[in-house]
Structures are given as C-alpha cells and as structure tokens.
Kinemage of the C-alpha trace (Angstrom):
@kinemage 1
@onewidth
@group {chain A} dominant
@subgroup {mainchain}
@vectorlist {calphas} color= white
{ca unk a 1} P 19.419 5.961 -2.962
{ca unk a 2} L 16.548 3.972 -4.523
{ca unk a 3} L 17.567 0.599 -4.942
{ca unk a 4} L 15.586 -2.696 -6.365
{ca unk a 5} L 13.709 -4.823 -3.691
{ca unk a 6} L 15.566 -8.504 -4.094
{ca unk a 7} L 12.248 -9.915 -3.210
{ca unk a 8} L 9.161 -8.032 -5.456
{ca unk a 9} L 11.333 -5.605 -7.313
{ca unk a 10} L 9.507 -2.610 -6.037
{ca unk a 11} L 11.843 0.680 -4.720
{ca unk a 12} L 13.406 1.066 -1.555
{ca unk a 13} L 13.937 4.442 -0.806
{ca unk a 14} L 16.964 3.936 1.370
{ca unk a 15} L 18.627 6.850 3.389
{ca unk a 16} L 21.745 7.500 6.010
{ca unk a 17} L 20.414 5.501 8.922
{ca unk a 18} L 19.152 2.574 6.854
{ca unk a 19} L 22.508 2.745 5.553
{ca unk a 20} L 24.239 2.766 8.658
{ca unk a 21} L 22.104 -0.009 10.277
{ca unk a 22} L 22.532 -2.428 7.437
{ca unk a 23} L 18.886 -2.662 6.856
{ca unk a 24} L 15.979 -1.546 4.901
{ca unk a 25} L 12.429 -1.559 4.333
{ca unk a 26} L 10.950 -2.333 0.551
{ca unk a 27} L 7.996 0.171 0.379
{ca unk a 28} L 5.909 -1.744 -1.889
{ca unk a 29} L 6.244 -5.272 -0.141
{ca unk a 30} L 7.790 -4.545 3.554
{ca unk a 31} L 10.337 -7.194 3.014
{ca unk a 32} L 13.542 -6.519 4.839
{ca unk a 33} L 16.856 -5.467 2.645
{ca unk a 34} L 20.081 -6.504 3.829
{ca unk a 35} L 22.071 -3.171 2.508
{ca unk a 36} L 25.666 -3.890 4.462
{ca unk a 37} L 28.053 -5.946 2.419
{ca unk a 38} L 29.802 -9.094 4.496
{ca unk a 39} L 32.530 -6.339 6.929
{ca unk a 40} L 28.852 -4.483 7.885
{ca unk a 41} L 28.275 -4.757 11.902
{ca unk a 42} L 24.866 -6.429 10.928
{ca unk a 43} L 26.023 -8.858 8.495
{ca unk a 44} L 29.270 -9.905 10.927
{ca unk a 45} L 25.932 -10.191 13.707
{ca unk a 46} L 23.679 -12.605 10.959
{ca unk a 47} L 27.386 -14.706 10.692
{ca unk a 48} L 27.351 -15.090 14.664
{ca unk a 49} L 23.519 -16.117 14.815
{ca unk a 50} L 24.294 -18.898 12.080
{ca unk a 51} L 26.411 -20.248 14.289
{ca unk a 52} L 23.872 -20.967 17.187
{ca unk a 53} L 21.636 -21.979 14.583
{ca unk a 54} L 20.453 -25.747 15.213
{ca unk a 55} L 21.034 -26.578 11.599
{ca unk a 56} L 20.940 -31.116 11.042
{ca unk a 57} L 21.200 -32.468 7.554
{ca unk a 58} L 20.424 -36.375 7.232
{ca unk a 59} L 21.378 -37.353 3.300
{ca unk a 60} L 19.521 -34.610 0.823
{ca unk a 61} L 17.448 -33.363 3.686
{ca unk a 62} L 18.240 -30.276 5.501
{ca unk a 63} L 16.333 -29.059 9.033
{ca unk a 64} L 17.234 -25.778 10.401
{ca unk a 65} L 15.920 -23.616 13.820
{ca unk a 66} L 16.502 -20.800 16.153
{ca unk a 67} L 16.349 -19.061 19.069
{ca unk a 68} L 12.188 -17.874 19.785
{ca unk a 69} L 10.927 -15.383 22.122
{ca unk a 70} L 10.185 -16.765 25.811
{ca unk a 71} L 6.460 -18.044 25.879
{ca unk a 72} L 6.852 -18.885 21.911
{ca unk a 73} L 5.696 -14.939 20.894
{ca unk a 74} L 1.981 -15.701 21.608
{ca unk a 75} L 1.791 -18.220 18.810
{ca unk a 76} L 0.966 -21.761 19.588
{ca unk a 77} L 2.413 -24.119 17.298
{ca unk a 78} L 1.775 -28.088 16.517
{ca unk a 79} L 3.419 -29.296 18.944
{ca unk a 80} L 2.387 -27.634 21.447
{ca unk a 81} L -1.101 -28.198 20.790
{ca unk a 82} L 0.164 -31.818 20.678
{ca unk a 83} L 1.183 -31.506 24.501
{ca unk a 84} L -1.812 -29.840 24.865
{ca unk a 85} L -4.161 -32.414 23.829
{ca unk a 86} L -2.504 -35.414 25.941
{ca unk a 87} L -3.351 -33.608 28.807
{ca unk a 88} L -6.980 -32.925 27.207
{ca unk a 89} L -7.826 -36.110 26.582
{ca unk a 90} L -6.645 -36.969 29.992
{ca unk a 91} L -9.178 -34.666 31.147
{ca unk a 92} L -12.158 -35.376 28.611
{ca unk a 93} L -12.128 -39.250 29.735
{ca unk a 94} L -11.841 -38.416 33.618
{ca unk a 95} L -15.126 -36.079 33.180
{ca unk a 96} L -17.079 -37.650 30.501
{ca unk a 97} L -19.242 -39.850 33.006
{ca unk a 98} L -20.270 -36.889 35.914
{ca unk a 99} L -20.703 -34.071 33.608
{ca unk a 100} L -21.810 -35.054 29.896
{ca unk a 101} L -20.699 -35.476 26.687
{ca unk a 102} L -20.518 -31.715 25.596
{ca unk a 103} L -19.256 -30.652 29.112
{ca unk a 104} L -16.452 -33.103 28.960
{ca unk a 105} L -15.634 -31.932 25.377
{ca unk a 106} L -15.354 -28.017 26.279
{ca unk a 107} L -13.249 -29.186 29.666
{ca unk a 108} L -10.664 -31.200 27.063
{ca unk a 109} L -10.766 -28.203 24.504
{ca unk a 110} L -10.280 -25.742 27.452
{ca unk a 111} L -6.998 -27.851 28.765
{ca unk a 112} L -5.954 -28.675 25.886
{ca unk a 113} L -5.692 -24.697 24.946
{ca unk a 114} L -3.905 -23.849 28.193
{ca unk a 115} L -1.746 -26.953 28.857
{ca unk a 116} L -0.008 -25.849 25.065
{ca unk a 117} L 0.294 -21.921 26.036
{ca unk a 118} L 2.027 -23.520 28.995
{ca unk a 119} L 4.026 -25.557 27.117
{ca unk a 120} L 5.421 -23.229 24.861
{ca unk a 121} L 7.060 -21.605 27.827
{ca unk a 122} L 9.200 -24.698 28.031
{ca unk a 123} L 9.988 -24.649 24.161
{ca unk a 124} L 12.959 -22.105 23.311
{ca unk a 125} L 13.544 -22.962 19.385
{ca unk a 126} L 10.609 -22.395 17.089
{ca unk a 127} L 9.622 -25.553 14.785
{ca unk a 128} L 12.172 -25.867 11.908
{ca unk a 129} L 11.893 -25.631 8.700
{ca unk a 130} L 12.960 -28.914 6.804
{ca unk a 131} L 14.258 -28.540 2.842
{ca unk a 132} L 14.263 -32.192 1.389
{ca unk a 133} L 14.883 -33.148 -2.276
{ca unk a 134} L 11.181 -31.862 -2.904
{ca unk a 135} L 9.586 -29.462 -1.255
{ca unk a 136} L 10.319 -27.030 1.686
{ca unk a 137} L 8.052 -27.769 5.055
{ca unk a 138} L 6.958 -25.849 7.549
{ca unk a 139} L 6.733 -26.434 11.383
{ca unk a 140} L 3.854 -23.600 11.626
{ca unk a 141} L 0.122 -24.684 12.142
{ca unk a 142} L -1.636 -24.582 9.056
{ca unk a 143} L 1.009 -23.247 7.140
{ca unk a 144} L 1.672 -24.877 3.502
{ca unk a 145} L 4.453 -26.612 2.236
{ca unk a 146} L 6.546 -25.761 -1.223
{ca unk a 147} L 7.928 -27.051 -4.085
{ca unk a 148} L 11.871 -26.262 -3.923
{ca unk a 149} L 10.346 -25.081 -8.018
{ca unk a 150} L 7.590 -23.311 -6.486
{ca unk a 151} L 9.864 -20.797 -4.731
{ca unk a 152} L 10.537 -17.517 -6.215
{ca unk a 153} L 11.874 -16.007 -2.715
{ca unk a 154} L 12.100 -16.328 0.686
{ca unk a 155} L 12.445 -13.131 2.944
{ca unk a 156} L 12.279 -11.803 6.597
{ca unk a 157} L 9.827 -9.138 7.855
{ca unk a 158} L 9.161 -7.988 11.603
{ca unk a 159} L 5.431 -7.899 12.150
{ca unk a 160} L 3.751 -6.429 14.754
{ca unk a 161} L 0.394 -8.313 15.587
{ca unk a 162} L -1.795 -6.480 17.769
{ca unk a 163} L -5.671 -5.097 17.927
{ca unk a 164} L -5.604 -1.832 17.029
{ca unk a 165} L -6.354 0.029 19.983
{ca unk a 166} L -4.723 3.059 21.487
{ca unk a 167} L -2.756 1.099 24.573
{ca unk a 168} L -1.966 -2.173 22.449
{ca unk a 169} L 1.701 -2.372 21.485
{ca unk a 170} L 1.210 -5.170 19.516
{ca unk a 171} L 3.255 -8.770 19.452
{ca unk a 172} L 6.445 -8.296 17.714
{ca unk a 173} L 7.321 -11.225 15.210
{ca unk a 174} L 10.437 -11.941 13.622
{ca unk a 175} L 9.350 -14.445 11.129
{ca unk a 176} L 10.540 -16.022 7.452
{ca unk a 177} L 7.922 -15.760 4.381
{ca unk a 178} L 7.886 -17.453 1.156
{ca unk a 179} L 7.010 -15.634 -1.706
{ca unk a 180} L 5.651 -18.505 -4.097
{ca unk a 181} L 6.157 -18.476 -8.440
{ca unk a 182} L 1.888 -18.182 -8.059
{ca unk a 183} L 2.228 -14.873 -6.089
{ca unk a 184} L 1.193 -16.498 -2.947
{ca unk a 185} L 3.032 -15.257 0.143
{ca unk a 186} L 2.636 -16.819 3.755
{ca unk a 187} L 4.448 -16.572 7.068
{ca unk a 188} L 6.562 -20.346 6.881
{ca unk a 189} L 9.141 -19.650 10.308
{ca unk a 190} L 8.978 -17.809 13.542
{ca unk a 191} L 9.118 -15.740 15.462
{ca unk a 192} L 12.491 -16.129 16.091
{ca unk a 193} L 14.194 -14.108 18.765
{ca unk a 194} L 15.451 -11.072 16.974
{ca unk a 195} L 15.602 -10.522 13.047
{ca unk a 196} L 19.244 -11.368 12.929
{ca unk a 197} L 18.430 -14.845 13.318
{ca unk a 198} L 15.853 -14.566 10.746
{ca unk a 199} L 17.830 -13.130 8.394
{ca unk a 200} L 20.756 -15.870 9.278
{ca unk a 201} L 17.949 -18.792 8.265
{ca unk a 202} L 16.918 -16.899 5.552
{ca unk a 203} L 20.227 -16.808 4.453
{ca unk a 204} L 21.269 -20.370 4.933
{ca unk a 205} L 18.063 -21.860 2.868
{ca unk a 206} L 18.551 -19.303 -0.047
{ca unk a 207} L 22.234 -20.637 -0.013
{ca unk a 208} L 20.664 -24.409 -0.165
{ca unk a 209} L 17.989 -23.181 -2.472
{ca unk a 210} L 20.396 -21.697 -5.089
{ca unk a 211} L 18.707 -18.399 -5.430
{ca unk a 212} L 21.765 -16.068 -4.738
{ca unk a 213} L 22.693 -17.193 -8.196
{ca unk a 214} L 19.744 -14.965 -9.507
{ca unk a 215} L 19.680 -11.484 -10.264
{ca unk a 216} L 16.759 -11.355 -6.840
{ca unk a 217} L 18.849 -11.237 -4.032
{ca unk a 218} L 21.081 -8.339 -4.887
{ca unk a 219} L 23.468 -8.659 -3.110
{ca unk a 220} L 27.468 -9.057 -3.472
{ca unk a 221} L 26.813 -13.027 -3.163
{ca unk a 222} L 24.836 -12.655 -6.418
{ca unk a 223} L 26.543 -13.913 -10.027
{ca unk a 224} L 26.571 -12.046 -12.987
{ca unk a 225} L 25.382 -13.137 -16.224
{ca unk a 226} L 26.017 -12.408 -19.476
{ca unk a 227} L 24.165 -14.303 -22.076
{ca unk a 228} L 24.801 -12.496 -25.525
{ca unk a 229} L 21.870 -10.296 -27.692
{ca unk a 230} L 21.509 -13.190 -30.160
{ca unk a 231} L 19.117 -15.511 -26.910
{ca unk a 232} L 16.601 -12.768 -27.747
{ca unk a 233} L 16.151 -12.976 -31.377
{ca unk a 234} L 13.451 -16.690 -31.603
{ca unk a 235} L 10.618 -18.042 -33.078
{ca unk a 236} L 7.290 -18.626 -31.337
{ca unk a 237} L 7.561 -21.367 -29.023
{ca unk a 238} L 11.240 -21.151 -29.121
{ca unk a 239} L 13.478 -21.135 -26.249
{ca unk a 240} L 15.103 -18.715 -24.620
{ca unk a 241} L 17.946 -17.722 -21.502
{ca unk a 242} L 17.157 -14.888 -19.485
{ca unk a 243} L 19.806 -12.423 -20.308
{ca unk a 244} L 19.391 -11.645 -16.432
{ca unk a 245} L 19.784 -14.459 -14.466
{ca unk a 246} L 21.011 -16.758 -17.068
{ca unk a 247} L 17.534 -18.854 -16.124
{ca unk a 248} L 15.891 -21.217 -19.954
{ca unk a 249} L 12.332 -20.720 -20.488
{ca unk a 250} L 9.965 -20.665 -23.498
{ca unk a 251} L 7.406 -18.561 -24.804
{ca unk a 252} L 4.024 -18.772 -25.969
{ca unk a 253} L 1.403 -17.168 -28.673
{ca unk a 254} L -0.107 -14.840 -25.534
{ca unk a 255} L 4.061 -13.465 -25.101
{ca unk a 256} L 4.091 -13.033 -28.943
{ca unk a 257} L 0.864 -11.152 -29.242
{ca unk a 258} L 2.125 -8.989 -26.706
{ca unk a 259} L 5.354 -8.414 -27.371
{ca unk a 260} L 7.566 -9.413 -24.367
{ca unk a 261} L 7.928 -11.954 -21.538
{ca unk a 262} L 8.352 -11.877 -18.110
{ca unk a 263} L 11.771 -14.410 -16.691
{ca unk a 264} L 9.541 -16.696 -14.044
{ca unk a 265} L 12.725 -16.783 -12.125
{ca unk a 266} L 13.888 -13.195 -11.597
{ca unk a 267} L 10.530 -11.340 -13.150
{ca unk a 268} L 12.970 -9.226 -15.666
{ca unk a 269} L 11.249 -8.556 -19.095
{ca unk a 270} L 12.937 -9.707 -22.272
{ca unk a 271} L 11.672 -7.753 -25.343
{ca unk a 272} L 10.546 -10.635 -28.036
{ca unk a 273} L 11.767 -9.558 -31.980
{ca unk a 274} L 10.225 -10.557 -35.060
{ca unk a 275} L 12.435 -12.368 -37.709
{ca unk a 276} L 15.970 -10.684 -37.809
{ca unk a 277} L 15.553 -8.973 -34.970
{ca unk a 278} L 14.641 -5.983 -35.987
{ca unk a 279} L 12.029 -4.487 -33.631
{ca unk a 280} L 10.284 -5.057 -30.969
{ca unk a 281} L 6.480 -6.291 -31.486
{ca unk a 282} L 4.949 -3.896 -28.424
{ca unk a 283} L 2.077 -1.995 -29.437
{ca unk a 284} L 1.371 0.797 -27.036
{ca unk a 285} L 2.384 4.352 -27.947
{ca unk a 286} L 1.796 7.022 -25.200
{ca unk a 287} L 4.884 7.833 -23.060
{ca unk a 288} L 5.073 9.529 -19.347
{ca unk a 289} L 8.348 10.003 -18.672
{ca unk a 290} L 10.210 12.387 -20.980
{ca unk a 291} L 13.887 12.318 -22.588
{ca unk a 292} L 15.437 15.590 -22.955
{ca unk a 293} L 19.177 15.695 -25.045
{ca unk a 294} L 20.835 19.047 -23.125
{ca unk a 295} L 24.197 19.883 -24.806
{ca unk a 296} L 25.572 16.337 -23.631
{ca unk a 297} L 23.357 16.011 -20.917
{ca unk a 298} L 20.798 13.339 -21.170
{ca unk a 299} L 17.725 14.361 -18.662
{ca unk a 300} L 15.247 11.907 -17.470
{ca unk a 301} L 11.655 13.530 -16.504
{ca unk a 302} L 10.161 11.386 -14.292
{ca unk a 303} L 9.200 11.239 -10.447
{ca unk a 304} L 12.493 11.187 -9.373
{ca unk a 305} L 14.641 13.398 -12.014
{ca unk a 306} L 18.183 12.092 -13.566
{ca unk a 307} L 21.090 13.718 -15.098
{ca unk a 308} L 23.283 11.017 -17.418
{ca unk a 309} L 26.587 12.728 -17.696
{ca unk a 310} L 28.772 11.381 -20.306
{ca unk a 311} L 31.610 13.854 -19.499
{ca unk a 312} L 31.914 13.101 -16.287
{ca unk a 313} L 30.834 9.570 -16.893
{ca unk a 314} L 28.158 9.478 -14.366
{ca unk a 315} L 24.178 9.221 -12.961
{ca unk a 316} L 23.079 12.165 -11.121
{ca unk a 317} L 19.691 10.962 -9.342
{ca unk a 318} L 17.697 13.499 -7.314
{ca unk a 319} L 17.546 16.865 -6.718
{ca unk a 320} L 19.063 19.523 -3.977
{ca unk a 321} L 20.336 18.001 -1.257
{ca unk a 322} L 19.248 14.533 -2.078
{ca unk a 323} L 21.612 14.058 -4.781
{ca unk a 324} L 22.534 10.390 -5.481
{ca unk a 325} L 25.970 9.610 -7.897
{ca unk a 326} L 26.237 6.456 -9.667
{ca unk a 327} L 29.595 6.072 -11.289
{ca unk a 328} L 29.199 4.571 -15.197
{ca unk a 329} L 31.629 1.968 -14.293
{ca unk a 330} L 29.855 0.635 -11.362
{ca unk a 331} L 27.068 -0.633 -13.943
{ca unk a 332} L 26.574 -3.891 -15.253
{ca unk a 333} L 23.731 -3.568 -17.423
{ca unk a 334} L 20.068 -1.903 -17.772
{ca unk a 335} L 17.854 -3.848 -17.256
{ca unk a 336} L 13.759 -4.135 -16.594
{ca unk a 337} L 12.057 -5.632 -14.293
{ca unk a 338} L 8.111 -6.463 -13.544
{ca unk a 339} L 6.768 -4.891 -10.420
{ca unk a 340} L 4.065 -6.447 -8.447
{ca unk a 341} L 2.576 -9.862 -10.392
{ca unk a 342} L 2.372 -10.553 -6.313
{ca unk a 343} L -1.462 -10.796 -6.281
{ca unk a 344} L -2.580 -14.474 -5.459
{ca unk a 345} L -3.489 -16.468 -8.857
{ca unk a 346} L -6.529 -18.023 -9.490
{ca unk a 347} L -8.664 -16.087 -7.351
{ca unk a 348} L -7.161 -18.137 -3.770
{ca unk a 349} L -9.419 -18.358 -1.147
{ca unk a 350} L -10.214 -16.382 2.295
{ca unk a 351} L -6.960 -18.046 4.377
{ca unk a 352} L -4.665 -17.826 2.029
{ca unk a 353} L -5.396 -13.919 1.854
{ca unk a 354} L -5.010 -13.853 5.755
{ca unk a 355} L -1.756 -15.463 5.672
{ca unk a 356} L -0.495 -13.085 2.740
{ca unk a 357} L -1.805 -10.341 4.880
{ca unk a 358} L 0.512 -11.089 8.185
{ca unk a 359} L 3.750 -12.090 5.619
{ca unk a 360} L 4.558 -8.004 5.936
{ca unk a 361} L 6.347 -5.875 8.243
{ca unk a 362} L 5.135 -3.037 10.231
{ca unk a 363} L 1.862 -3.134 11.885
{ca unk a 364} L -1.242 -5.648 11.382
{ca unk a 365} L -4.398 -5.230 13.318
{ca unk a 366} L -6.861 -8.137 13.918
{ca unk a 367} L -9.373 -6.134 11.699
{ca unk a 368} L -6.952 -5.824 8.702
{ca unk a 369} L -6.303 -9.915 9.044
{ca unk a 370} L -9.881 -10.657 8.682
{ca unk a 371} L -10.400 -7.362 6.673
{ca unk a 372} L -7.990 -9.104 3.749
{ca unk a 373} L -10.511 -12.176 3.336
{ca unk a 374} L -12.738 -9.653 1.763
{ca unk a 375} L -10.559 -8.303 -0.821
{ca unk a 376} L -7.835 -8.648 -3.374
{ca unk a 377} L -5.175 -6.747 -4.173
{ca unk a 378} L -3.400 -6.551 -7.550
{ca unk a 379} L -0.877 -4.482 -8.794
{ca unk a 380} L 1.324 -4.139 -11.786
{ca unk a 381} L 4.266 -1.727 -12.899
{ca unk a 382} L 7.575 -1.973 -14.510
{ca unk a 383} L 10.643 -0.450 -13.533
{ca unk a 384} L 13.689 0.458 -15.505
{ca unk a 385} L 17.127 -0.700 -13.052
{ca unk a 386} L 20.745 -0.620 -13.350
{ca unk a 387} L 22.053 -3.714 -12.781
{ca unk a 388} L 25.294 -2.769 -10.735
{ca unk a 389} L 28.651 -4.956 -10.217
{ca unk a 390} L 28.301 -4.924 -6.480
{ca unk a 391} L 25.387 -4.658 -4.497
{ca unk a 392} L 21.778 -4.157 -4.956
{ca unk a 393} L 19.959 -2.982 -8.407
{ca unk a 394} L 19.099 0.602 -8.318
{ca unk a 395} L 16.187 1.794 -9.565
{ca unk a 396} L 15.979 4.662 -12.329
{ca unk a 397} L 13.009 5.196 -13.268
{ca unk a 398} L 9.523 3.326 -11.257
{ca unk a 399} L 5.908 2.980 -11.771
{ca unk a 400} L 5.959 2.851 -15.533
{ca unk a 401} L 2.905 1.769 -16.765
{ca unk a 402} L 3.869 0.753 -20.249
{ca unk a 403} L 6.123 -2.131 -21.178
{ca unk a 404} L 7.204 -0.583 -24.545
{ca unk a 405} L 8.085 2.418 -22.748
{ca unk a 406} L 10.300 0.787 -20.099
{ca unk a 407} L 11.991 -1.310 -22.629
{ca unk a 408} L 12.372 1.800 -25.434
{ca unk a 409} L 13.904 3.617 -22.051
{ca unk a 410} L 16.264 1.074 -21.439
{ca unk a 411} L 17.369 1.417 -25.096
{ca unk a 412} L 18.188 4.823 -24.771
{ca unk a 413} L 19.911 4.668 -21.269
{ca unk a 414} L 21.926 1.693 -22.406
{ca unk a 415} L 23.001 4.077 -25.562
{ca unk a 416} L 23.988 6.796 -23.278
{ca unk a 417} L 26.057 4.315 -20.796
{ca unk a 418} L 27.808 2.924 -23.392
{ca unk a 419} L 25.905 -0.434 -22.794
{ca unk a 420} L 24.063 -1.062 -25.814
{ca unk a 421} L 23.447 -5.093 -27.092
C-alpha cells in the first residue's frame, strides 16, 4: 500500500514484510513508520522498552533515557569528554615543566580523547533528552536545542555510519531526530540500544509534546477533526483553522497572490476563496495526471493507476498482482498535503547540513557527511491523501507538481467518495 509519511508526508511504499514487522521506511525522508496498531508484536515490544525507560519529571520538566550500545556506539558525548578532560588536565600540569608548552597541550588533548572513549564503556544510558516548559535539550555534543513551538516532528531512523569502503560495515545508530518548523533536521538522542527503545522515547515525548493530536503521526492515537467548509471562506489577513488538524493560523498577501496556504503544523494545503467562496484564486493551468469517467468507473492516470468504484463502493490502487482495496467507508476525508518544504531556510550553514545529512536511515559514508556541506537540497511536491479513520494516510496520487491540480483533484475524488464540503 502507499501510505503518507507522518513525518515529511512523502510515500511509503509499504509491502507484506514491512507489514508483518510493524515497520517501514519513508522513501523520500528515511524516517521510520510504525505500521502495527497497539496488539502488533512490535508495538507490545516499544510498550515493554518504555518501561525500562529512565523517564524523571521534576514540576513542568520532563528527562527521559535508555539503554545505549556497550562502548556508547563510537560516539563520545559531553560527558564523557568531561571525564576525559579531568584526567587531561591532570596530565597537561604534570608535563608542562619537562616537555613544553605545546607538548604538554597535545599530551592533555591526547588523554583527554582516550580517558572519554574509556569512559563511555562505563556509561550504559545515552544522555537524556530534557523537555521543560520551553524548549527541548539535547544531551548530544554540539547538538541544538528547540523550541517545544519550533517542533514540527520528532522521528527515529537507524543509521549506519561508516567509510565507505568494501570491508567497512559501518556503526549502526539507533538515534531520535527533530524535524524543526524551519526545515532543519538534526540527530537530538542516541544511539540507543535497538530501535524499539527509540521508537518508545520517541513515543513518550510526542505524547508530552501533543503532536499525536495532529493529522502527522498517523497513527490510531491520532484525533480527527472536523472543522466545517465555512473556516475556508476569509478575507486577507483573516484567520483561519486547519480543516486538518484543527491547528489557527493566518494568512498573508504572498498566500493570497497565490492562491493557497500551507497549515505550519501538519503542512496540509487549504485552498484560499475570493468573496463568497466561489473559486479558488490558483492560477496555473496544465494538468499531468488525467481523469477518465468509464461507465461508473472513475480512473485516475497517474504513476500509480486507480479505479474509484462507486458500485462496489471502493479504491482499487495498482495494477496485477499489486492490487491495493480501500473500502469508501474506511475514509475520513481527502485531503492535500505539501511534500518536501524540508530544505534548511535561510541558506543554514556547513554543520547544520552535516547534521541534516546523518538525521536519515540507511547508510552514510564519511564522504557524503562532509560531501553535504557543499550542497543544498530542496524539494517540493504535493500529494493528494485519503485521510482514513484508522491508521496512516494513504497516498493517491504523488509528485504533483501543481497546487491547483492537487486541490481541483481532491475536488473530484471527494465528489466521487461522497465526501464533498
């Protein structure tokens, strides 16, 4: 089935054994996807690791850790360097006199280095990640804190850090990213000892955090909203609820010019209407996916064909084998939904690129690390979902280019589903 990634929006092509295990793997962002509902084996797994969690809340501020790898996963941390550097100075001050200045600085340096590595072998819980009445902090070295605001997501990814070459395996990391409202992603926890403990953090700060109650998570923890069609009809400068996520926000003169907004909480597009409500103000005419009306049929032309079946009152995705039913009455709503806007804004500098880089899963090479603080990567696409009851959002039709198409697409659909504002 393709189904909406909770944390960019991008498609998951998910299959039987992704199915089976529980988990999946957004194509566009490498986020993990928790497919099982809460009586999946891997769910029932994430529920044991919360409880070994070392979770401590003292008044609004919450602190929460788990198990690491043995030796820390090859990632020195503050505190260890912290350990490290007792011991360095130690050793700067008792070799400053016979060997010189710079000598005695490279001998501190040099302990300091190897007195944390051996420290971290003594450390089993990776630095925790603290949530106060402001801003979410991390216990990772040079990583940046965030505004509870400032968070649009937070997600786990298994990353495998190695150098490239043909005998190195790599360092697998289990770690937590935050995906920031500015499109800035970074690596804020881990690695934690297997991604079930991840995923259990993950899912204990989003619970703090309040962002199950958006339309982002997908999953069965997620509420429904249904603002009515009259939140979309407004002046310039007006406000307006998200008729996804229920989320207020305004818009400006550069929405109005174009003719639609993006939520900043769930990245769904609202269609704005001129006085009355009449039609949208989108200007773009060329379309690339094609509606065809067969007897009752209602055939979408796009990458991945669809059959809407009012007789049978169903979504026929696919084609041969690959079929994929969607029952009409498992539907909420259609909705759409921006795709990418992930690039970082305002042209970020050469580390914050690195981190981005490493807040993936799958394989990442020391060249592609350092490779990312020479370029920037921006993408942007909207997709046309259907906003099920249960579950996560499946997609219908991807990679549109065009706004106005997406949202003239959803029109129809909606027509054909019986959903129509």
């Amino acid at each position: 089935m393709l189904a909406a990634c909770p944390n960019c929006g991008g498609t998951a092509d998910i299959q039987g054994e992704a199915i089976r295990l529980g988990l999946a793997t957004c194509t566009y962002c490498d986020a993990f996807i928790v497919v099982g509902t809460s009586e999946h084996p891997l769910q029932k797994r994430i529920e044991a690791e919360k409880a070994r969690l070392k979770i401590r809340r003292v008044g609004d501020t919450l602190s929460v850790t788990g198990r690491r790898p043995w030796g820390g996963g090859a990632r020195l941390d503050a505190r260890e360097l912290k350990i490290g550097g007792v011991f360095g100075v130690m050793a700067f001050f008792m070799s400053v006199g016979g060997a010189g200045l710079g000598a005695a600085v490279m001998l501190g340096l040099t302990v300091t280095f190897f007195m944390g590595i051996a420290a971290s072998f003594f450390r089993f819980y990776s630095p925790p990640l603290v949530l106060d009445a402001v801003e979410l902090k991390s216990g990772l070295l040079g990583a940046d804190d965030y505004r509870r605001e400032d968070i649009r997501q937070l997600y786990a990814v298994a990353t495998v850090i190695g150098g490239g070459g043909p005998r190195d395996d790599g360092q697998l990391h289990n770690n937590i990213c935050v995906l920031g409202r500015d499109g800035r992603r970074e690596v804020v926890f881990g690695p934690a000892k297997n991604i079930e403990i991840a995923l259990a953090i993950e899912q204990v700060l989003e619970d703090e955090l309040g962002l199950y109650n958006l339309r982002v998570k997908g999953d069965e923890r997620t509420a429904m909203s249904t603002p009515s069609r009259d939140v979309r009809t407004l002046r310039e400068g007006g406000s307006l609820t998200c008729e996804t996520c229920g989320a207020g926000f305004s818009s400006g003169p550069a929405d109005w010019q174009r003719g639609f907004i993006h939520c900043p909480y769930c990245e769904h597009l609202v269609g704005l209407y001129e006085d009355g409500g009449e039609g949208v103000v989108l200007g773009e005419s060329e379309n690339r996916v094609s509606l065809n009306e067969v007897g009752s049929l209602l055939e979408i032309d796009a990458a991945v064909k669809a059959v809407i079946d009012p007789v049978s009152s169903e979504i026929r995705q696919g084609e041969g084998a690959s079929i994929d039913t969607i029952a009409f009455s498992d539907i909420a709503a259609v909705r759409v939904r921006r795709v990418g806007g992930l690039q970082l804004s305002g042209g970020s500098g050469v580390v914050q690129r690195m981190k981005q880089v490493q807040a993936r899963s799958g394989d990442v090479s020391a060249g592609e690390i350092f490779g990312a603080a020479f370029s920037d990567m921006a993408s942007d696409s909207y997709s046309v979902l259907l906003q099920m009851k249960e579950g996560l959002d499946r997609v219908l039709v991807g990679n549109l280019q065009s706004a106005r198409e997406a949202l003239e697409l959803r029109g129809r659909v909606s027509v054909a589903l019986g959903l129509e504002d």
